[in-house]
Chimera marker file (.cmm) of the C-alpha trace (Angstrom):
<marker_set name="trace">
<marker id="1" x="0.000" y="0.000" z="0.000" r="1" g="1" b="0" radius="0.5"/>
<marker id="2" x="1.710" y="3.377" z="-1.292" r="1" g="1" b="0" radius="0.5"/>
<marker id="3" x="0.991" y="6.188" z="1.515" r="1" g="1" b="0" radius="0.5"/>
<marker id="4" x="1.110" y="9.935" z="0.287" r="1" g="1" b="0" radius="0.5"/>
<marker id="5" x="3.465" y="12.367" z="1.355" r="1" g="1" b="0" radius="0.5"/>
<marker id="6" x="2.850" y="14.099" z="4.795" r="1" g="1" b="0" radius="0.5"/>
<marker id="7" x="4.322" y="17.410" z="6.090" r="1" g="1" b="0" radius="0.5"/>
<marker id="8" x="4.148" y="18.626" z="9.763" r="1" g="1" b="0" radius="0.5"/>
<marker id="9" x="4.415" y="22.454" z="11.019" r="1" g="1" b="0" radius="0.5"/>
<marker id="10" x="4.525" y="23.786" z="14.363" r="1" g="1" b="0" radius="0.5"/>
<marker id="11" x="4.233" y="27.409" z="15.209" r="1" g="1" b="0" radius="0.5"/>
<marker id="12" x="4.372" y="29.018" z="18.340" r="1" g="1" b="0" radius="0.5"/>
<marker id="13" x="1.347" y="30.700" z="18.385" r="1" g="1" b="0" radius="0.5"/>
<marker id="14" x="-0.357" y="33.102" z="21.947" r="1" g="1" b="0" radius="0.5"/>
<marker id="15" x="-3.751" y="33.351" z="21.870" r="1" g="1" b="0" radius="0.5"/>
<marker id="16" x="-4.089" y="36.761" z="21.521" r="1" g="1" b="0" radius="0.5"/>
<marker id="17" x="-2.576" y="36.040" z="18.187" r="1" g="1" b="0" radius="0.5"/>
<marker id="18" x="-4.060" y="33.148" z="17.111" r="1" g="1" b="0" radius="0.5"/>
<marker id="19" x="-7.587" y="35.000" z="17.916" r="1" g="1" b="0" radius="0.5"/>
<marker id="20" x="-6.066" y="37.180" z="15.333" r="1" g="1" b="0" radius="0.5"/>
<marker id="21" x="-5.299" y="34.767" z="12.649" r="1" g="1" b="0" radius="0.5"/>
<marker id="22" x="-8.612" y="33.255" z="13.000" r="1" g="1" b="0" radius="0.5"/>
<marker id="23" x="-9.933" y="36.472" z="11.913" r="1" g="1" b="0" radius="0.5"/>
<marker id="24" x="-7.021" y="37.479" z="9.017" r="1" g="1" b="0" radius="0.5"/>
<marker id="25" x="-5.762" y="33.854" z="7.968" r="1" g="1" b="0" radius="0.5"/>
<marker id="26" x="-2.656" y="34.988" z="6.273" r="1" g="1" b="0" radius="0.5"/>
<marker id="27" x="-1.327" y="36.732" z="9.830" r="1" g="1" b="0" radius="0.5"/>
<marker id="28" x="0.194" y="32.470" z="9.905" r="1" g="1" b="0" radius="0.5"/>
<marker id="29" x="2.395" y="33.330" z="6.785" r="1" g="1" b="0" radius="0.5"/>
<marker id="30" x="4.282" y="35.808" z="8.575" r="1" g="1" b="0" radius="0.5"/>
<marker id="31" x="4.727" y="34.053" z="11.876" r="1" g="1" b="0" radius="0.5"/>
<marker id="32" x="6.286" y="30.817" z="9.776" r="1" g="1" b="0" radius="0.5"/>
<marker id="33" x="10.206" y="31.050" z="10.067" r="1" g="1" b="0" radius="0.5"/>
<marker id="34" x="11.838" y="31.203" z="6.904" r="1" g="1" b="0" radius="0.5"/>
<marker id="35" x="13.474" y="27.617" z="7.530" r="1" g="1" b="0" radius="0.5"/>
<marker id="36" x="9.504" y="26.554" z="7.502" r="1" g="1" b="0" radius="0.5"/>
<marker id="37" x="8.875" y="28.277" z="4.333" r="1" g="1" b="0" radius="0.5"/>
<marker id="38" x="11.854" y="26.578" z="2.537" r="1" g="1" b="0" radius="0.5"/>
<marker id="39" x="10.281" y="23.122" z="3.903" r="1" g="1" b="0" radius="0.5"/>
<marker id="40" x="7.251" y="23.371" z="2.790" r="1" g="1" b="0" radius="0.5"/>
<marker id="41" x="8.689" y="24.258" z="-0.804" r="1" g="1" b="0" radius="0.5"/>
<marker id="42" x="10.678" y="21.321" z="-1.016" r="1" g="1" b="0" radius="0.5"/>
<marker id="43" x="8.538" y="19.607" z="0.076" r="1" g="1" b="0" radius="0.5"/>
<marker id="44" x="5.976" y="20.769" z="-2.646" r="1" g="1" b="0" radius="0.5"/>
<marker id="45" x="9.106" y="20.261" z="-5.164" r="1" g="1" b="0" radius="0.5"/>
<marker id="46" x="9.943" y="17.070" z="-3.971" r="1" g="1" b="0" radius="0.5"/>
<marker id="47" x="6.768" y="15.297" z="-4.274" r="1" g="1" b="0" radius="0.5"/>
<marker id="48" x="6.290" y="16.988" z="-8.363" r="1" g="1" b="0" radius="0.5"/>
<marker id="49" x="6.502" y="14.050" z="-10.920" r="1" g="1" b="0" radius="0.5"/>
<marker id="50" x="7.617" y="16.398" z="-13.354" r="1" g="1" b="0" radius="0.5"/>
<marker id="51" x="10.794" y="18.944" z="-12.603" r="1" g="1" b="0" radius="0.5"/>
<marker id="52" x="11.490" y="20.134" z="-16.211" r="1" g="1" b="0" radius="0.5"/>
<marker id="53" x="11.088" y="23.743" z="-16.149" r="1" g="1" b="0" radius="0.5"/>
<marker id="54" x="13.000" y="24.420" z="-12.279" r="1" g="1" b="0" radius="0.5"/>
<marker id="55" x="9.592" y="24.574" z="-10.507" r="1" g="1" b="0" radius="0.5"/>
<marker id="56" x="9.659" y="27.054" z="-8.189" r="1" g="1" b="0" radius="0.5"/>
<marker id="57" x="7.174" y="27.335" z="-5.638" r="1" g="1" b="0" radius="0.5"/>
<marker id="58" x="6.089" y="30.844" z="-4.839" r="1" g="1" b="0" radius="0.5"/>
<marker id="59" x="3.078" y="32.971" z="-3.749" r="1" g="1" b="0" radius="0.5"/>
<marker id="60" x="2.022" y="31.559" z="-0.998" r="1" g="1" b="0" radius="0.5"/>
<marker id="61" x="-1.704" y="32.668" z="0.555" r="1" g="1" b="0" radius="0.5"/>
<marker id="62" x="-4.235" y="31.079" z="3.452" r="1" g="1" b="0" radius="0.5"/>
<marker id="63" x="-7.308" y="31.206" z="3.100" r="1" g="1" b="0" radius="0.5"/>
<marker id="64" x="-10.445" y="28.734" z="4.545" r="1" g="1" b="0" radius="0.5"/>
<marker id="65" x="-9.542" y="29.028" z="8.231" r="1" g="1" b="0" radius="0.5"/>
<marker id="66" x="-11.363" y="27.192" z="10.340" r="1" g="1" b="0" radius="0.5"/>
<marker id="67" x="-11.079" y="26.230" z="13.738" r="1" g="1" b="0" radius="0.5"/>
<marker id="68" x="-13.064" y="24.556" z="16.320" r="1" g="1" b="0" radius="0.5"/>
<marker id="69" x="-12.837" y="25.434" z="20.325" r="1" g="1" b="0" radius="0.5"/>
<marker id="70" x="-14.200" y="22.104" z="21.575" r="1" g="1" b="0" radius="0.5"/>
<marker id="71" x="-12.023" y="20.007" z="19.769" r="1" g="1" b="0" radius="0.5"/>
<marker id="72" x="-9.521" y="22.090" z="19.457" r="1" g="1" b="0" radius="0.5"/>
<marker id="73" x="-8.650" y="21.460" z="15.819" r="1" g="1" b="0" radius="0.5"/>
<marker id="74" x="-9.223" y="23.140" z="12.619" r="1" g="1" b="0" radius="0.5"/>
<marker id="75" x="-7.908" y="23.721" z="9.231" r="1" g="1" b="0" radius="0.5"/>
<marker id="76" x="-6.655" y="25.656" z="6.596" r="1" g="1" b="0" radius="0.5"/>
<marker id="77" x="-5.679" y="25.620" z="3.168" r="1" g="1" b="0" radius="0.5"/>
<marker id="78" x="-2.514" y="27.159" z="1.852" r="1" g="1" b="0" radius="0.5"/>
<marker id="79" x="-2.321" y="28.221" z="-2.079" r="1" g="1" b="0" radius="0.5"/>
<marker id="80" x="0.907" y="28.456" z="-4.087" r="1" g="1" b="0" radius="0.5"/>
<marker id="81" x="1.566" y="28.772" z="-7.735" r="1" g="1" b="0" radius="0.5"/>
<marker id="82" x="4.152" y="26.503" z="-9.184" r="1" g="1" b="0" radius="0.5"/>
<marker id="83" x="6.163" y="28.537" z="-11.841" r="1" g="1" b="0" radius="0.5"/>
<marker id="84" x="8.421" y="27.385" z="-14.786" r="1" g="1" b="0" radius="0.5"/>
<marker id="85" x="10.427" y="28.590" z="-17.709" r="1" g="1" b="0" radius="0.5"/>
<marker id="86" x="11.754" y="26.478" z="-19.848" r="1" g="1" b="0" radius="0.5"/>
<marker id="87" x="15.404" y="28.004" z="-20.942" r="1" g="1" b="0" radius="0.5"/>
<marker id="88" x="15.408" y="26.419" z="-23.916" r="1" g="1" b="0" radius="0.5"/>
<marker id="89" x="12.075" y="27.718" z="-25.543" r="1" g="1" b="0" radius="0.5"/>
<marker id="90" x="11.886" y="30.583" z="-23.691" r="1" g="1" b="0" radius="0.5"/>
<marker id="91" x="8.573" y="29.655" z="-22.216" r="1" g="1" b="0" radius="0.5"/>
<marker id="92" x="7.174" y="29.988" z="-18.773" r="1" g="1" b="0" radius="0.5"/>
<marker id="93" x="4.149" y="28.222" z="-17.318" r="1" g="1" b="0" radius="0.5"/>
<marker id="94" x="2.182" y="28.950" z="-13.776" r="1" g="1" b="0" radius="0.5"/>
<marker id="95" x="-0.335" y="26.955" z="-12.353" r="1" g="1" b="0" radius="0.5"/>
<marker id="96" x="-2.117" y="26.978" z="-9.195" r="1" g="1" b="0" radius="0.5"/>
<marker id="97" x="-2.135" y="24.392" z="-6.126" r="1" g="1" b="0" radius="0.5"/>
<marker id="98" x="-3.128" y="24.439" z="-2.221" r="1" g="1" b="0" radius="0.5"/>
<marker id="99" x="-1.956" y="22.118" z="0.734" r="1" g="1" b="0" radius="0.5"/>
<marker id="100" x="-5.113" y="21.380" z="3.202" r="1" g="1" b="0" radius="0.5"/>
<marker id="101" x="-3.785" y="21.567" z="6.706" r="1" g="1" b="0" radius="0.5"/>
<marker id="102" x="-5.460" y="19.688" z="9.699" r="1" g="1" b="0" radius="0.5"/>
<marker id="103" x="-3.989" y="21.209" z="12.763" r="1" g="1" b="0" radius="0.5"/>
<marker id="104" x="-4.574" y="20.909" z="16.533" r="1" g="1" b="0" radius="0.5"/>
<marker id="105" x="-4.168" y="24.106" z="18.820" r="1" g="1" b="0" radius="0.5"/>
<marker id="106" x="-2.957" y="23.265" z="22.283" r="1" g="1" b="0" radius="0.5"/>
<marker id="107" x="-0.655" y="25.136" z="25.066" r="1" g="1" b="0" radius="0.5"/>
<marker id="108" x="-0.021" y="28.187" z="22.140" r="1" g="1" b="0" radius="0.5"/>
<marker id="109" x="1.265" y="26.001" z="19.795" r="1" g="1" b="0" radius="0.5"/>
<marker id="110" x="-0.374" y="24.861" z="16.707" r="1" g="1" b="0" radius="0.5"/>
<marker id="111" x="0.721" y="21.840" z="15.302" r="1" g="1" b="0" radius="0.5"/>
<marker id="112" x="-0.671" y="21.535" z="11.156" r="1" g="1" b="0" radius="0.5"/>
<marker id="113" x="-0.304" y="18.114" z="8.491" r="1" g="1" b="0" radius="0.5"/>
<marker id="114" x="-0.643" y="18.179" z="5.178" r="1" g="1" b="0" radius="0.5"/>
<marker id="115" x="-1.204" y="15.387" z="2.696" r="1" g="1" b="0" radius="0.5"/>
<marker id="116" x="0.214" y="16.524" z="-0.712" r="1" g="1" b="0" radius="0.5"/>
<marker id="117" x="-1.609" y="15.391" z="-3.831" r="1" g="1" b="0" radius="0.5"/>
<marker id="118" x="0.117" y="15.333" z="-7.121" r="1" g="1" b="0" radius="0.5"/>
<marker id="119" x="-3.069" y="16.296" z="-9.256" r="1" g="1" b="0" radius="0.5"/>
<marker id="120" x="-1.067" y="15.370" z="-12.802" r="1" g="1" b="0" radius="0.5"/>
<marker id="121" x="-2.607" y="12.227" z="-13.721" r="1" g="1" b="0" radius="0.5"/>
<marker id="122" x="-0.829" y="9.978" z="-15.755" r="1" g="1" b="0" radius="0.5"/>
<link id1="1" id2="2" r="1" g="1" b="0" radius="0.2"/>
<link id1="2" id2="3" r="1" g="1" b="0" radius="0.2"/>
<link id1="3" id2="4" r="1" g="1" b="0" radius="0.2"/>
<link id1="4" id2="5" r="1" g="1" b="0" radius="0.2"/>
<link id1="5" id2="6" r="1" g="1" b="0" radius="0.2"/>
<link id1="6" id2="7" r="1" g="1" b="0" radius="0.2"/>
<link id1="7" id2="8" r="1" g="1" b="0" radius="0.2"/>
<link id1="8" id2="9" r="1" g="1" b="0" radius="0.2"/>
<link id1="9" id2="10" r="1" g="1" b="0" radius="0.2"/>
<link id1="10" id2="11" r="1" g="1" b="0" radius="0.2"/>
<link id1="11" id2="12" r="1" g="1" b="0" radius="0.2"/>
<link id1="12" id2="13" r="1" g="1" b="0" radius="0.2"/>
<link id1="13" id2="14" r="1" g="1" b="0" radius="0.2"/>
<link id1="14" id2="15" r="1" g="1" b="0" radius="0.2"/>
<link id1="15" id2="16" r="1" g="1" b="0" radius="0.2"/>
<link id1="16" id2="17" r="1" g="1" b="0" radius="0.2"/>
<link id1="17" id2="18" r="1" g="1" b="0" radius="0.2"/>
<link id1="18" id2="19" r="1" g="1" b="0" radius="0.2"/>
<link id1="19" id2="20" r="1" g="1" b="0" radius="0.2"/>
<link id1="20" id2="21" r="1" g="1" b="0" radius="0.2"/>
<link id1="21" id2="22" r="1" g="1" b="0" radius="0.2"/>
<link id1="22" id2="23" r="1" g="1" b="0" radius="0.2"/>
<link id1="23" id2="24" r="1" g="1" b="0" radius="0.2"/>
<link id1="24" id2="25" r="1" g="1" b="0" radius="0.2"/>
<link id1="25" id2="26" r="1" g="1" b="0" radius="0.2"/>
<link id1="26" id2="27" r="1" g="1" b="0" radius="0.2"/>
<link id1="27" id2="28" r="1" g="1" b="0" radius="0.2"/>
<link id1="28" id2="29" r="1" g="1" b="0" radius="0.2"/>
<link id1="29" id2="30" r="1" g="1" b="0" radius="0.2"/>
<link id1="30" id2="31" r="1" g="1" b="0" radius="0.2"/>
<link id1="31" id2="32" r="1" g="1" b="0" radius="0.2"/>
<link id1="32" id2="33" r="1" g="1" b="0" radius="0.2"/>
<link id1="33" id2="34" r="1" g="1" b="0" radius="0.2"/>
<link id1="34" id2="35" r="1" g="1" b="0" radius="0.2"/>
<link id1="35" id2="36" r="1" g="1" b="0" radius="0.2"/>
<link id1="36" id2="37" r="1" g="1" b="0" radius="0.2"/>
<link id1="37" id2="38" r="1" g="1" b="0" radius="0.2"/>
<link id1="38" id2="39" r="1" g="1" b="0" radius="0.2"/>
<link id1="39" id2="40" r="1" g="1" b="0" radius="0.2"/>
<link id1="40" id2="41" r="1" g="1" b="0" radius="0.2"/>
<link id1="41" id2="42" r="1" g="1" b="0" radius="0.2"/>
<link id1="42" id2="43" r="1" g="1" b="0" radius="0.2"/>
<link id1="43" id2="44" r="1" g="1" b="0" radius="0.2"/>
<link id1="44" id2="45" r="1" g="1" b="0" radius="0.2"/>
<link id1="45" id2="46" r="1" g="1" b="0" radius="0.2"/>
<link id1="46" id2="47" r="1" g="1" b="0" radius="0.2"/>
<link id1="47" id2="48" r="1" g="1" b="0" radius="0.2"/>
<link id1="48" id2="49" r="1" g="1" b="0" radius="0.2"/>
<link id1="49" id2="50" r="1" g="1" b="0" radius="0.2"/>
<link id1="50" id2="51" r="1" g="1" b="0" radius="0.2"/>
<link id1="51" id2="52" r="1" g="1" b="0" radius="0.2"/>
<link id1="52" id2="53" r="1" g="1" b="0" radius="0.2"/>
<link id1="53" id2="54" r="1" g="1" b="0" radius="0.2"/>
<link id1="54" id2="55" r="1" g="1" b="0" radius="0.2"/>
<link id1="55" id2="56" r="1" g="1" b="0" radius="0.2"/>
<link id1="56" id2="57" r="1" g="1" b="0" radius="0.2"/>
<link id1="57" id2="58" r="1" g="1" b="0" radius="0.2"/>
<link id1="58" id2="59" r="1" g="1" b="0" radius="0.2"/>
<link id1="59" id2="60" r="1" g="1" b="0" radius="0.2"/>
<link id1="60" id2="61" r="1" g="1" b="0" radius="0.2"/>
<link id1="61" id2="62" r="1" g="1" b="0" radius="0.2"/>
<link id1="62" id2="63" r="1" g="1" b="0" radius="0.2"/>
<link id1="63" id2="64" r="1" g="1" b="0" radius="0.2"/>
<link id1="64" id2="65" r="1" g="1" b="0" radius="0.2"/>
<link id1="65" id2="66" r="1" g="1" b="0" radius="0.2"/>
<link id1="66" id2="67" r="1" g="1" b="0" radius="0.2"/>
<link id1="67" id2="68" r="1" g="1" b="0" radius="0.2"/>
<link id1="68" id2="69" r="1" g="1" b="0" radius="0.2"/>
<link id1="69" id2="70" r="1" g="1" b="0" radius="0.2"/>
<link id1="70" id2="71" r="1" g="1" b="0" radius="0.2"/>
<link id1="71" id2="72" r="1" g="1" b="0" radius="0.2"/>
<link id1="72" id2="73" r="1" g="1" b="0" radius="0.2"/>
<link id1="73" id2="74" r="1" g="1" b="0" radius="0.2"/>
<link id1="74" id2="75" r="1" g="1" b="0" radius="0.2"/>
<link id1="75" id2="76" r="1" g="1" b="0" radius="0.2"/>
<link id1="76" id2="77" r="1" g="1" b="0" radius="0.2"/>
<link id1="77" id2="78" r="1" g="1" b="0" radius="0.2"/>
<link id1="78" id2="79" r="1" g="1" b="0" radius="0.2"/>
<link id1="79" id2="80" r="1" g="1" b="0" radius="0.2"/>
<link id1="80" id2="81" r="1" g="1" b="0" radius="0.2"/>
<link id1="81" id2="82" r="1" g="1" b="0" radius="0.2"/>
<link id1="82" id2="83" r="1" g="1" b="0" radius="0.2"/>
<link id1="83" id2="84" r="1" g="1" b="0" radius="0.2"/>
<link id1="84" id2="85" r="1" g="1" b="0" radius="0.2"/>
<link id1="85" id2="86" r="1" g="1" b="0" radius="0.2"/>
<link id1="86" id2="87" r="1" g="1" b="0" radius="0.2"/>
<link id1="87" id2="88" r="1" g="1" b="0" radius="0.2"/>
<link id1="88" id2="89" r="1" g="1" b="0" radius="0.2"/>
<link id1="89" id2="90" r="1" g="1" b="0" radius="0.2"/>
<link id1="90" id2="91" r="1" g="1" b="0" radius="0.2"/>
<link id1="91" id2="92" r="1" g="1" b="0" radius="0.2"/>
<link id1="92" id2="93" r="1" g="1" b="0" radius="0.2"/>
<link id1="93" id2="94" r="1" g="1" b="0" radius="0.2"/>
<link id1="94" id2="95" r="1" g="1" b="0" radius="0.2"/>
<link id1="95" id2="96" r="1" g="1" b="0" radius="0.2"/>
<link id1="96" id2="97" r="1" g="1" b="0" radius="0.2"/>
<link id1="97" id2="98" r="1" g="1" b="0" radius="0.2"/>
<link id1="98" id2="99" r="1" g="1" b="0" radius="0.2"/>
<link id1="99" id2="100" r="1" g="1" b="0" radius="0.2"/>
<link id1="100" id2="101" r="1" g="1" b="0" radius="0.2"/>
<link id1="101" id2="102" r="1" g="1" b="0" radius="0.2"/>
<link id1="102" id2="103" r="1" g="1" b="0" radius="0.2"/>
<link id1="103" id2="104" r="1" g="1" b="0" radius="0.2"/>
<link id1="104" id2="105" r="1" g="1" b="0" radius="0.2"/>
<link id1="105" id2="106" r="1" g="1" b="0" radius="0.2"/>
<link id1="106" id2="107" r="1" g="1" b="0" radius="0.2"/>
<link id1="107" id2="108" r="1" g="1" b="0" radius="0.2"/>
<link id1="108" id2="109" r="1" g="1" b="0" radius="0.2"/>
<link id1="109" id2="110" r="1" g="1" b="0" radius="0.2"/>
<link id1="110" id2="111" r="1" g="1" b="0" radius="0.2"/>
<link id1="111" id2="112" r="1" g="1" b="0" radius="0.2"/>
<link id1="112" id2="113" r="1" g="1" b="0" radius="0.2"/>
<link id1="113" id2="114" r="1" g="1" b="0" radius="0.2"/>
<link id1="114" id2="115" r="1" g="1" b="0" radius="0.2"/>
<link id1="115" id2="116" r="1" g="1" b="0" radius="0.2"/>
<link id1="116" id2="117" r="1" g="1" b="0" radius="0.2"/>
<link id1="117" id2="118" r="1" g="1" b="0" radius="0.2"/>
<link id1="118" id2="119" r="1" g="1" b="0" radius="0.2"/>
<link id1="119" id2="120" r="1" g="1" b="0" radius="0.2"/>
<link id1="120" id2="121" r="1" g="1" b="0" radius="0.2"/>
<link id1="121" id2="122" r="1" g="1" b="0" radius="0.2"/>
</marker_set>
């Protein structure tokens, strides 16, 4: 059985602030380190079945927050555009993908997964 690539975030996170991001999603963007950033691009990059064209994952953008207070445990999506240029024709492409992140919220700290699915079908 083939499982599907998983990535795992934490973020320090007070309340005050995460009350914040609950209300203006993208406020999480800017409280990732870089070092978090550059993982989730490889990570993105890694799992592509096709690398002609130096993908370059860029643009990133939240948006769906949700979050529940009894469970403690919500979820977000986070889009990206996938550039290339191909040197040799001079041509560049760009197209659109997201991660959906399940994460848990507990002692400031919120802790997110994402499955990553390669949406070029063979």
């Amino acid at each position: 059985m083939h499982t599907q690539p998983t990535i795992t975030i934490e973020i320090s996170i007070p309340l005050s602030l995460f009350d914040k991001c609950r209300e203006q999603s993208n406020l999480l963007l800017d409280l990732l380190t870089e070092q978090q950033i550059a993982q989730i691009k490889a990570f993105v990059f890694d799992n592509l079945e096709d690398k002609d064209g130096a993908p370059e994952v860029e643009n990133l953008d939240i948006s769906f927050f949700k979050y529940s207070e009894e469970e403690r445990s919500g979820s977000f999506r986070l889009h990206f555009y996938i550039n290339r240029r191909f040197c040799c024709s001079d041509i560049e492409s760009s197209r659109q993908d997201y991660l959906d992140f399940h994460f848990s919220y507990m002692n400031e700290t919120l802790r997110a997964s994402a499955t990553y699915f390669n949406w070029n079908l063979m």
